[in-house]
N, C-alpha and C positions, 0 to 999 in steps of 0.2 A: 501503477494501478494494480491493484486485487483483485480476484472475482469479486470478492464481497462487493466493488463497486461496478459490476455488470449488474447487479440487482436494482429494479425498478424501486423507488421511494416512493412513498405515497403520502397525500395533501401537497400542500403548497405554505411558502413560509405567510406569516399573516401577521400583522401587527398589534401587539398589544395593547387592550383596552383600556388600559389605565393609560399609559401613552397619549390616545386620543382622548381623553378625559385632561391629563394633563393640557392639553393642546387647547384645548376647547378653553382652559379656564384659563390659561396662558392671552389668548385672544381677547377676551374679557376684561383682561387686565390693560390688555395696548389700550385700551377706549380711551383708559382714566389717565395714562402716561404720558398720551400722546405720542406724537411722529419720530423723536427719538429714537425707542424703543422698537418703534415699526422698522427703520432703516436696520437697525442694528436684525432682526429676525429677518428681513429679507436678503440681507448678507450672510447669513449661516448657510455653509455650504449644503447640500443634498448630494449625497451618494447612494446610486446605485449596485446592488452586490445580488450576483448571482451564485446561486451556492449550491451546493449537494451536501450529503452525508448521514439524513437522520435514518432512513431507512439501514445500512450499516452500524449505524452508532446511535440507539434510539434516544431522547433526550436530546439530544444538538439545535433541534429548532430550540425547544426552551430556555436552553441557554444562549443561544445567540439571540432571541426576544427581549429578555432583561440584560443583555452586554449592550444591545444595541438601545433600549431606554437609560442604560446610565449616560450613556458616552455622551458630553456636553456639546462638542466642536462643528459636530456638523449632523444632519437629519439622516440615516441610514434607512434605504427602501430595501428589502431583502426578496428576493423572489427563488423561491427551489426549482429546481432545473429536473427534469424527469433525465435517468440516465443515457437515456439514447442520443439527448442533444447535449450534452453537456459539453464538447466538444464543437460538436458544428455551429451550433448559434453562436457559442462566442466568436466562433472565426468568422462566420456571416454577418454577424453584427461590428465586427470592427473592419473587414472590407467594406461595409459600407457607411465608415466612418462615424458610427453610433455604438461603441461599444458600452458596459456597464465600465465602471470606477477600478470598483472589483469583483474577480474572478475566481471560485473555486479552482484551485488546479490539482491534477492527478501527476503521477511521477511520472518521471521520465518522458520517453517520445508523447507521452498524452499531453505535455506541457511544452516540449523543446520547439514542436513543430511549429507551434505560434510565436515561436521567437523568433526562428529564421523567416516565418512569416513577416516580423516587424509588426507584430500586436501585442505585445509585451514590454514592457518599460522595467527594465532592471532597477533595484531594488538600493542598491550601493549609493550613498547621499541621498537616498528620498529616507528611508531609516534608517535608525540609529544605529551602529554598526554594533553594538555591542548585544542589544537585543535582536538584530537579525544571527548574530551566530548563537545566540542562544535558545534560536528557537529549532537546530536542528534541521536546519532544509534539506540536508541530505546533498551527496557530492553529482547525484544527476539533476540538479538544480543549479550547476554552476555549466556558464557557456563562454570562449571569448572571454575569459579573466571577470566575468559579474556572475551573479546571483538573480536569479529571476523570479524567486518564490521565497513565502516564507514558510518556513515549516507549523502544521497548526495540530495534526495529532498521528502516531506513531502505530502501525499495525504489524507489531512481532508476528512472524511465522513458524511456531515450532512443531514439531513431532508429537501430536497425542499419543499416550501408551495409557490404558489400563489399569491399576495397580493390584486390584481384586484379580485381572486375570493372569498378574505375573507371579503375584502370592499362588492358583489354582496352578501354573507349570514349577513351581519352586524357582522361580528367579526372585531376585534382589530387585523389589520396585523399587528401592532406596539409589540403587545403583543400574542404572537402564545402558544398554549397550553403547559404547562409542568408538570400536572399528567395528568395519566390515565384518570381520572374521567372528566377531561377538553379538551383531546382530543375527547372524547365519543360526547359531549355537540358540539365539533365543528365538528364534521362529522356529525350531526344531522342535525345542519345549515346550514354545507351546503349541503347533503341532499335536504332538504327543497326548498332550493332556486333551484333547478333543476342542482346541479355539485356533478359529480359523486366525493367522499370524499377524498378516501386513496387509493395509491397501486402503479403498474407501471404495470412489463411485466416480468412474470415466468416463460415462456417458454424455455428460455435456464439455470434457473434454478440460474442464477447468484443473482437474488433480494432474494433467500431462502437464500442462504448463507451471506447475507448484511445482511435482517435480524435477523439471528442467532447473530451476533458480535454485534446487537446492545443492542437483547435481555436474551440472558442469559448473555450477561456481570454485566444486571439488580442484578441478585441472585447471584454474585459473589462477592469474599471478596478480593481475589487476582489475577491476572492472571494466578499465579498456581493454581488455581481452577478450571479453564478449562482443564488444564493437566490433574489434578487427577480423572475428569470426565472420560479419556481417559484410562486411567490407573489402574481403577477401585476402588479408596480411597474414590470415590464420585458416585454417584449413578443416572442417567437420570430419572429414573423410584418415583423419589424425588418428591413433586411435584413443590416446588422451582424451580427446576431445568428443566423441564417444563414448567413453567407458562411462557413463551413468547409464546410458541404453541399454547397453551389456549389463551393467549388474541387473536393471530391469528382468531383462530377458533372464537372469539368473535367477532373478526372486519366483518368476512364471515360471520355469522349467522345475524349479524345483515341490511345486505347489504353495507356496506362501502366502500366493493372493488370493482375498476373497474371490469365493466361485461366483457373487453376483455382480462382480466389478464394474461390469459392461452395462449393466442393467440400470444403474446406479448413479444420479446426479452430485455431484462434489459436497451440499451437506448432509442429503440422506447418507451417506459413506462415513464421513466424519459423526453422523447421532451411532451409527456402529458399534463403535471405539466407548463411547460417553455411555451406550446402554449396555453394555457389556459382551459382543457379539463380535469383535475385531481389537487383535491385541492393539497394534500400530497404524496408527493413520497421519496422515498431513492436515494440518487445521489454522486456524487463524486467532490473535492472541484477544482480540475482541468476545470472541466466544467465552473463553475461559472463566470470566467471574458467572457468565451462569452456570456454564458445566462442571468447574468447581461444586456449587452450591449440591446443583442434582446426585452429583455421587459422592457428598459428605467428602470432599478433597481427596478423591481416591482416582484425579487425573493427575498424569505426570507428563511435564516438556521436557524432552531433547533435542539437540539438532540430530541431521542424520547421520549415520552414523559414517566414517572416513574410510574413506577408500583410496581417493585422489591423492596428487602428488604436488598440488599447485598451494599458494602461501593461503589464497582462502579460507583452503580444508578446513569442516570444522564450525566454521565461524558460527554463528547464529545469523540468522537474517530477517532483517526489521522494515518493511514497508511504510513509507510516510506519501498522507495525504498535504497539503497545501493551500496556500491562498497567492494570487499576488494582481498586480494592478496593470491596466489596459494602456498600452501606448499613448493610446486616443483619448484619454481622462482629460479632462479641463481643471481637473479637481484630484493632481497627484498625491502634495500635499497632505492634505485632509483624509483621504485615501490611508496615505502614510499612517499618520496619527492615531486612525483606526485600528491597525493591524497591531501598532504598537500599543496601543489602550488593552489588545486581546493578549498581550504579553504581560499584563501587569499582577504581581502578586496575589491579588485579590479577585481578579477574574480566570487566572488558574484553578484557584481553589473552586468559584463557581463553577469551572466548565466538571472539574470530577464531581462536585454537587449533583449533576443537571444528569451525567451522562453515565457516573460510576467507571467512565476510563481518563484515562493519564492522557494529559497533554504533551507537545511536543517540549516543550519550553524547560529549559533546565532549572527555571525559576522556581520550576514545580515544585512543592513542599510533601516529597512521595510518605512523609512519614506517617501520612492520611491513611496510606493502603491498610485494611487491619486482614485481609484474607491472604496467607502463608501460600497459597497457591499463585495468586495476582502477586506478589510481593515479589516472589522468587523470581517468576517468567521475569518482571520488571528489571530486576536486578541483575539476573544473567542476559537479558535478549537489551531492552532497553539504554544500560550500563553499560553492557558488557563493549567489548571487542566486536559488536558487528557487522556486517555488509548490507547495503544493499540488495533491494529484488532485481538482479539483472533479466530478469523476463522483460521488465521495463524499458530496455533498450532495444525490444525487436522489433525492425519494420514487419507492417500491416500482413502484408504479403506474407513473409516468414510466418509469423505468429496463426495464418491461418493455414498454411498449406505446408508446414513442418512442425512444428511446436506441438500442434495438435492431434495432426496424425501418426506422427511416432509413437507418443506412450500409447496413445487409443489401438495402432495395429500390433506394439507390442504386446499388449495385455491380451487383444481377440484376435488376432489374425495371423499370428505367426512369427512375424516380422521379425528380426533380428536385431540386436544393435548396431553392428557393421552398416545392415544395409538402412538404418535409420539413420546411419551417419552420410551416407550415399545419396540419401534424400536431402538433409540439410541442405549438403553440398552445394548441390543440385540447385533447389531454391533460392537459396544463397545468390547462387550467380546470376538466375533469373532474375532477382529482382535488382542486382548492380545494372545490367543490359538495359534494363529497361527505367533506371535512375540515378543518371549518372550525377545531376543536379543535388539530390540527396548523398549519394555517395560521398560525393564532397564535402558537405554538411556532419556527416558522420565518421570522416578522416579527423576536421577539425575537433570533433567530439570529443574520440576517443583518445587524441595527444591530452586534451585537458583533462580527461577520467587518468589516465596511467600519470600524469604528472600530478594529480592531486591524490 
């Protein structure tokens, strides 16, 4: 899960009227049929789908309104879920043995936890095997040798830079920095040239946790290496395992960060970058066909730039949302058929129609992209070599009481990277003590992330 899906959606999914017009004349016709045709319509399955996503990815309801009047097989009820619940209801509603069919799901722990819960019905023979692995689920979607989601659409994480302000320090927009040692040399420049270098806005603490996934994936060898972090096999207090905090505490000591960092919510920090006021920021690849547009393609993506020693380093990192089906369905099946309906050639092409972003589905026919900017990230984040967001595997605990207060006290408060590794630690252990239940849940985990 993204910040982009802590933000609240607004409306509610709703049914199209042509639909119930269809419906209407559909009934009209049973009169003159007869009771055949009645049995045959009261046998058509009804699925319930609970979903999120438009407020992120604006367009989604209306493509899921016409995917869900083609699809023949069964009647699809859609309801949008405000993001606060989008978690709890589903797991309240399938303790009490009433869950929907299908279930938007978020990565990682926002999904896993309802598996060891046993409200999740793994995915392996309900579809088609070939189209579940083409839809990209992503490897923190596999538990226990199954698959428990399918992948439904991809949110690249890259590095905004500038181009107008790397042309105004004399660097090479064509060529943006990729070590350490070359990022350093370009916040210098532009320093210099009077634009403030790196940063956004950490006041709601979301840019700490972007950059956690960008950076300790740096000194990582697996994605089970951030589990074992959690679990205690691997150690914060490392200094590997650290050294993203340090370079932090490098970029601040050296003045690099915006002076209103603090001030500043994760996309007012990111419009920064896009309006010309912040050379390098962290952003989301969803943004880019508009901020493309705004500044006539004069944003550029990088990952960040390598410092690490771990086989990560480097990588690009690609966030994916999900769908998958409730334990408790009476109506697997059908369910199934659905998800696979949303994989089909022609409703790819719908879903970039509806929403102007790419789907997960390698079925995709990307030759649609015509913006050199969308293409590229595509090509390199998408395509490419990438990782997973391992922010996605933090317990609740972690993620509030270390994730967030590392970058936030390193950027205002002093803090160190040592002693932000101190704090990990720290947490860390707290929350093993106090869940050993899970603990164990996330032993089994991370053998399945390092062996896949």
């Amino acid at each position: 899960m993204t910040t982009t899906a802590r933000r609240s959606p607004t409306g509610a999914g709703l049914m199209d009227r042509r639909r119930l017009l269809q419906a209407g004349a559909g009934l009209g016709a049973l009169t003159l049929t007869g009771g055949l045709a009645g049995r045959a319509l009261a046998q058509t399955p009804t699925l319930d789908m609970w979903w999120w996503g438009e407020q992120e990815l604006p367009g989604l309801q209306a493509y899921l309104d016409k995917a869900i009047a083609a699809f023949t097989e069964a009647q699809v009820k859609p309801m949008l879920q405000d993001t606060a619940v989008v978690i709890s209801q589903f797991q309240t509603a399938a303790a009490a043995g009433d869950p929907p069919d299908l279930q938007y799901l978020w990565n990682g722990i926002y999904h896993m936890e309802s598996v060891w819960l046993g409200y999740l019905a793994h995915l392996d023979g309900l579809m088609d095997a070939d189209l579940l692995a083409a839809s990209n689920h992503g490897p923190l979607s596999r538990f226990d040798g199954h698959v428990w989601r399918m992948g439904w659409y991809p949110l690249p994480m890259p590095w905004y830079y500038n181009k107008d302000l790397f042309d105004k320090a004399g660097l090479n927009a064509d060529a943006p920095p990729a070590t350490w040692e070359e990022l350093l040399a370009a916040c210098e420049a532009l320093k210099t040239a009077g634009v403030e270098p790196f940063g956004g806005g950490v006041q709601d603490g979301y840019w700490a946790e972007w950059y956690i996934t960008h950076g300790l994936s740096q000194n990582l060898d697996s994605v089970g290496d951030a589990v074992n972090l959690f679990i205690g096999d691997l150690d914060f207090r490392e200094p590997r395992y650290h050294q993203h905090w340090v370079k932090l505490q490098e970029l601040r000591d050296a003045g690099f960060l915006n002076k209103d960092m603090a001030s500043l919510g994760l996309y007012p920090g990111i419009d920064l970058c896009v309006n010309g006021q912040l050379g390098i920021c962290s952003s989301i690849g969803t943004r880019l066909p508009a901020d493309a547009k705004a500044t006539n393609g004069r944003i550029g993506c990088m990952a960040l730039p390598v410092f690490g020693q771990g086989a990560l380093a480097g990588r690009p990192v690609v966030d994916m949302q999900g769908m998958g089906i409730a334990a408790g369905s009476e109506q697997k099946e059908a369910a199934a058929r659905f998800m696979e309906f949303l994989n089909a050639p022609e409703q790819l092409a719908s879903f970039w129609d509806a929403t102007g972003w790419i789907p997960a589905a390698s079925g995709f026919d990307d030759s649609v992209i015509s913006d050199p900017s969308v293409k590229d990230l595509w090509t390199r984040w998408g395509k490419g070599n990438n990782i997973t967001n391992i922010t996605n595997l933090m317990p609740g605990q972690f993620y509030e009481q270390a994730a967030i207060p590392t970058g936030q006290n390193i950027i205002t408060a002093g803090m160190s990277g040592e002693e932000a590794g101190e704090l990990a630690a720290r947490v860390a252990q707290e929350w093993r003590d106090f869940n050993p239940d899970l603990v164990e849940k996330y032993q089994k985990w991370a053998s399945d992330l390092s062996a896949g």
